[in-house]
C-alpha positions in Angstrom: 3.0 -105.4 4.6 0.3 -106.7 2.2 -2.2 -106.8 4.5 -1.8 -102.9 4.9 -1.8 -102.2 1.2 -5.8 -102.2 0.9 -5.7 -100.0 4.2 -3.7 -97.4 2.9 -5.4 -97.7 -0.5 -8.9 -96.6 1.3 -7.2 -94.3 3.2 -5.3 -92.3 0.5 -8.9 -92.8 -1.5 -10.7 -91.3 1.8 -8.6 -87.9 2.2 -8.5 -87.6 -1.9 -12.4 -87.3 -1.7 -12.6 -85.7 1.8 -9.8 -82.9 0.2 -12.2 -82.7 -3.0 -15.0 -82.2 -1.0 -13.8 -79.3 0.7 -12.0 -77.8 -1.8 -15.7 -77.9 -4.0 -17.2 -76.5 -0.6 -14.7 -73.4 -0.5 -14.8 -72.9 -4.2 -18.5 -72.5 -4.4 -18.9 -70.1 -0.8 -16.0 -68.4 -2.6 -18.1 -67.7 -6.3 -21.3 -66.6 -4.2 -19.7 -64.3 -2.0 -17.7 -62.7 -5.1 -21.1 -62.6 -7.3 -22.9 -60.9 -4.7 -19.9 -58.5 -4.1 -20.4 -57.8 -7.9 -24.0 -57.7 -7.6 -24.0 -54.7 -4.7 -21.2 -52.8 -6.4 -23.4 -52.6 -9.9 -26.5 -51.3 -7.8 -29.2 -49.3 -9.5 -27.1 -48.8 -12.6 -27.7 -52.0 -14.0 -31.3 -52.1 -12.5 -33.7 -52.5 -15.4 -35.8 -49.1 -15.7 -39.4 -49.6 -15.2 -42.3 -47.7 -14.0 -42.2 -43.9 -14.9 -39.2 -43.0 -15.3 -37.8 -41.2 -18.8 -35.9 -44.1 -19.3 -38.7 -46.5 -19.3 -40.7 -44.0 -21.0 -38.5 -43.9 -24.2 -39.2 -47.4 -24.7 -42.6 -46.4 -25.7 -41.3 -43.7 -27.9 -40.9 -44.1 -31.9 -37.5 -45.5 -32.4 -35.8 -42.3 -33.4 -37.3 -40.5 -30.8 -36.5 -43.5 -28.1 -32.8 -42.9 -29.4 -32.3 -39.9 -28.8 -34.0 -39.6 -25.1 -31.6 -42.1 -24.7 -28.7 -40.5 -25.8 -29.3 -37.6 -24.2 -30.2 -39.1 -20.5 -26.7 -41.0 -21.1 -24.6 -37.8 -21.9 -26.3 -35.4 -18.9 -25.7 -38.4 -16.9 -22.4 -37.8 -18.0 -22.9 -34.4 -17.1 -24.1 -34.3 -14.2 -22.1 -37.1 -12.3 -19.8 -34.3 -10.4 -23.1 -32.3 -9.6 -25.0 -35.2 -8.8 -22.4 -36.6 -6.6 -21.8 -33.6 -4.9 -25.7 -32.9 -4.2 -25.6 -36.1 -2.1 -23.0 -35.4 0.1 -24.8 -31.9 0.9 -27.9 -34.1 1.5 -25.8 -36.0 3.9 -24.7 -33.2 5.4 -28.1 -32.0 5.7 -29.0 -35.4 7.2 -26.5 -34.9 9.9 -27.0 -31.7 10.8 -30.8 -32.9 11.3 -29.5 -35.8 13.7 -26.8 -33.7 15.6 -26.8 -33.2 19.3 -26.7 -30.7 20.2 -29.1 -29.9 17.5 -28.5 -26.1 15.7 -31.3 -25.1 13.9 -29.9 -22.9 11.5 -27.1 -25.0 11.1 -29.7 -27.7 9.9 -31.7 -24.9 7.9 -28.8 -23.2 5.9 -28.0 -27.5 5.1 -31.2 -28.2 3.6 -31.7 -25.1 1.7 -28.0 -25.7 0.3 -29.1 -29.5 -1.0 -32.6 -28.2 -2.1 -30.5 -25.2 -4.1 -28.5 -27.8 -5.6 -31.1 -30.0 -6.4 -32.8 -27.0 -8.6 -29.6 -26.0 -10.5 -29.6 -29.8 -11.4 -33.2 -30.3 -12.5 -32.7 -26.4 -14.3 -29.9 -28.0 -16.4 -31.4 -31.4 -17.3 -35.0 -29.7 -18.0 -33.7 -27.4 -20.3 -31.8 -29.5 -22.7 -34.9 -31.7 -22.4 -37.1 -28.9 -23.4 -35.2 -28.2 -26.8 -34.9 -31.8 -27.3 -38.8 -32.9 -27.5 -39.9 -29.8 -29.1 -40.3 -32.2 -32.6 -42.0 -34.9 -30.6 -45.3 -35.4 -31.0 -47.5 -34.0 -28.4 -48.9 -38.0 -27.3 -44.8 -38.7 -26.4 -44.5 -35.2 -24.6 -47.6 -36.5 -22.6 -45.7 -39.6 -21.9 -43.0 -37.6 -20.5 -45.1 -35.3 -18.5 -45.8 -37.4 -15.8 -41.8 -39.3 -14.9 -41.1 -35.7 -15.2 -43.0 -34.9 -12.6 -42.4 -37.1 -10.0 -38.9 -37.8 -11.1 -36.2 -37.2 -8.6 -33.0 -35.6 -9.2 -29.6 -37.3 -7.5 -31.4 -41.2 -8.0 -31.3 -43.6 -10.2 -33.6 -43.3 -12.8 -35.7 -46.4 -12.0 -36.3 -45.2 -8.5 -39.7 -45.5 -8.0 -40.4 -44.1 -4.0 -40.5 -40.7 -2.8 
């Protein structure tokens, strides 16, 4: 029997690092796959702005004028979250309609002028509380504004870039 004692020592040593060892291995494929389930359900949101969009923009804004660009992107988000929400599942819609077979042309038209519809009331409603809201900017931070404005699109986030 003492002959088997260092046997069963290295073997008892053996599964104690081979269990370790595996245990480490599922621990660690089990924190990446949960960080990058937490990294695709924060998406765009937590995206830093940059480019042209308003939110970018503001950083370039005087503080108290940054502040309240700020504010007021964060409460039409807010806002808008039912509208916006809704104006992608019409462009969905629209998107199927496009790729149905068999395809009905009006069926496709009356979709897309539905989204584009929506998409105006949208833009109506966050253009005219930005309108009353820069009027006491000065006219260099309206220019900075003039251009994400422009090419801004309604229903993304707002560091989306590509047309």
């Amino acid at each position: 029997m003492a002959e088997r004692a260092p046997a069963n020592l290295l073997l008892i040593v053996s599964l104690t690092l081979n269990l370790f060892a595996i245990g480490a291995g599922v621990g660690a494929g089990v924190v990446m796959w949960r960080a990058g389930q937490l990294r695709a359900e924060s998406g765009a949101s937590t995206t830093p702005a940059t480019g042209n969009s308003l939110w970018a923009v503001s950083r370039k804004l005087s503080p108290a004028h940054r502040e309240a660009l700020q504010a007021y992107l964060r409460a039409t988000g807010d806002d808008l979250a039912e509208p916006i929400h809704h104006l992608r599942t019409l462009r969905r819609h629209a998107a199927e309609a496009l790729a149905a077979e068999p395809y009905d042309a009006a069926k496709a038209e009356h979709a897309l002028a539905e989204a584009q519809a929506e998409a105006g009331s949208i833009r109506a409603r966050l253009n005219a509380g930005l309108a009353k809201l820069v009027a006491d900017f000065t006219p260099e931070e309206r220019r900075l504004l003039a251009d994400p404005i422009e090419k801004s699109r309604v229903g993304r986030p707002s560091d989306a870039e590509a047309p």
